[in-house]
N, C-alpha and C positions, 0 to 999 in steps of 0.2 A: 090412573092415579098419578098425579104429580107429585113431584117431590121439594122438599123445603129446601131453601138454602141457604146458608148460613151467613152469607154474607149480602149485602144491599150495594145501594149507590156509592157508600161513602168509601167499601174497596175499591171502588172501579174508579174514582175520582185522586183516590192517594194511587194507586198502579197509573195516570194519565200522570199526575204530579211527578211521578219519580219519572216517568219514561223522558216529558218534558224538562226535566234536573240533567239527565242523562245526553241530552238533544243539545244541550246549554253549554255541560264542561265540555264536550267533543268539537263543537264550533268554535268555542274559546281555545282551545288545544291547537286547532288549527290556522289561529291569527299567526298572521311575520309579528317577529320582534318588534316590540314598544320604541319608537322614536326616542332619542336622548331629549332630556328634559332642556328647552332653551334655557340659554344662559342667562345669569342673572340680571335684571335691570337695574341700575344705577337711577337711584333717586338724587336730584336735584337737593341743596341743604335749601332747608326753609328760607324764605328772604322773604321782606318786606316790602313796601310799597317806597321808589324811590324820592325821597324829599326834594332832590336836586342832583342832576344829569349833566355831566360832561362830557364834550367828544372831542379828542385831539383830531386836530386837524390847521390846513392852511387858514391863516386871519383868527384861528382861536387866541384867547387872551391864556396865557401860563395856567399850570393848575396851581400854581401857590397866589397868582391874582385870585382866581375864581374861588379858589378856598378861604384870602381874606373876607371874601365877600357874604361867607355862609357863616350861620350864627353858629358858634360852637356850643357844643353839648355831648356830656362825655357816654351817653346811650348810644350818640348814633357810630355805626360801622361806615368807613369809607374801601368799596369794591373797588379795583382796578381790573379789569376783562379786555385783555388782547387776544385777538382773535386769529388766528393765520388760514391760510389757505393751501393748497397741494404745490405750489410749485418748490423748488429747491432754494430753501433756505429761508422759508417763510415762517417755520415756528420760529428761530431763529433772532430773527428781524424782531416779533411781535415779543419773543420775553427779552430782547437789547430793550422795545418800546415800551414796556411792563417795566421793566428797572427804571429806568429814563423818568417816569413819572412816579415810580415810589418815592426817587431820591428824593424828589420835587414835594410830594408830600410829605416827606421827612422834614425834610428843609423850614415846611409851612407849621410845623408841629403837631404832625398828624401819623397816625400808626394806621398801615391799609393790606386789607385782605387782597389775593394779586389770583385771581383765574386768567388763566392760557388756556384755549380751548381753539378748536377749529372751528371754521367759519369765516364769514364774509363779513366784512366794515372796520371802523376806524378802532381804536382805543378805546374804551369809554370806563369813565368812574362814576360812579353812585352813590349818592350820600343819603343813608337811610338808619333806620329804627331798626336794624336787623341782628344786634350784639347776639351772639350764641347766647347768653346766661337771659339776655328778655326774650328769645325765639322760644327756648325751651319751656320758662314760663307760661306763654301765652300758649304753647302747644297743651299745658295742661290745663 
């Protein structure tokens, strides 16, 4: 005579479920420490597409020529981005170069946002639709 039993598949599937749960946190228990979380990235500020592009350099014309020469418009931002490299005394050099050409835009009756960043090449200013208050707009 056999005997009944009280339980079917569905015990033996939850005892496989639990043993597996158990297999799970003990593997995880025995991972090394979580890597520090990388540092944060530095997002670029929104900019536009530049209407007109200057690059100081030998035989350039002034930037107060080049500026009479552009229509004014009080949406558009004028960038200044000097750029320096690693040797000594290259940032330096690039924000003496960065003043040198604000003054110059002062002078022409213009107000200019001034980035210094590392990197390779000349001066360069920008003259674009990139005012913070129409970036933000158009972001929304």
């Amino acid at each position: 005579m056999k005997g009944k039993s009280n339980f079917g598949w569905q015990t033996s599937l939850a005892d496989l479920s639990l043993i597996l749960f158990m297999l799970s946190a003990t593997a995880l228990q025995r991972q090394p420490p979580a890597k520090p979380a990388p540092p944060a990235v530095v997002h670029e500020s929104p900019r536009s597409e530049p209407l007109a592009v200057y690059e100081a350099g030998p035989g350039a014309p002034s930037l107060g020529a080049w500026l009479a020469q552009q229509a004014g418009d009080p949406r558009q931002q004028l960038t200044i981005t000097a750029r320096y490299g690693e040797a000594p005394g290259a940032r330096e050099a690039a924000l003496r170069e960065a003043a040198r050409l604000l003054g110059e835009a002062g002078t022409a009756g213009r107000s200019a946002r001034l980035v210094v960043e590392p990197g390779a090449g000349p001066a360069r200013v920008a003259l674009a639709y990139d005012t913070p208050d129409q970036v933000a707009r158009d972001l929304l």
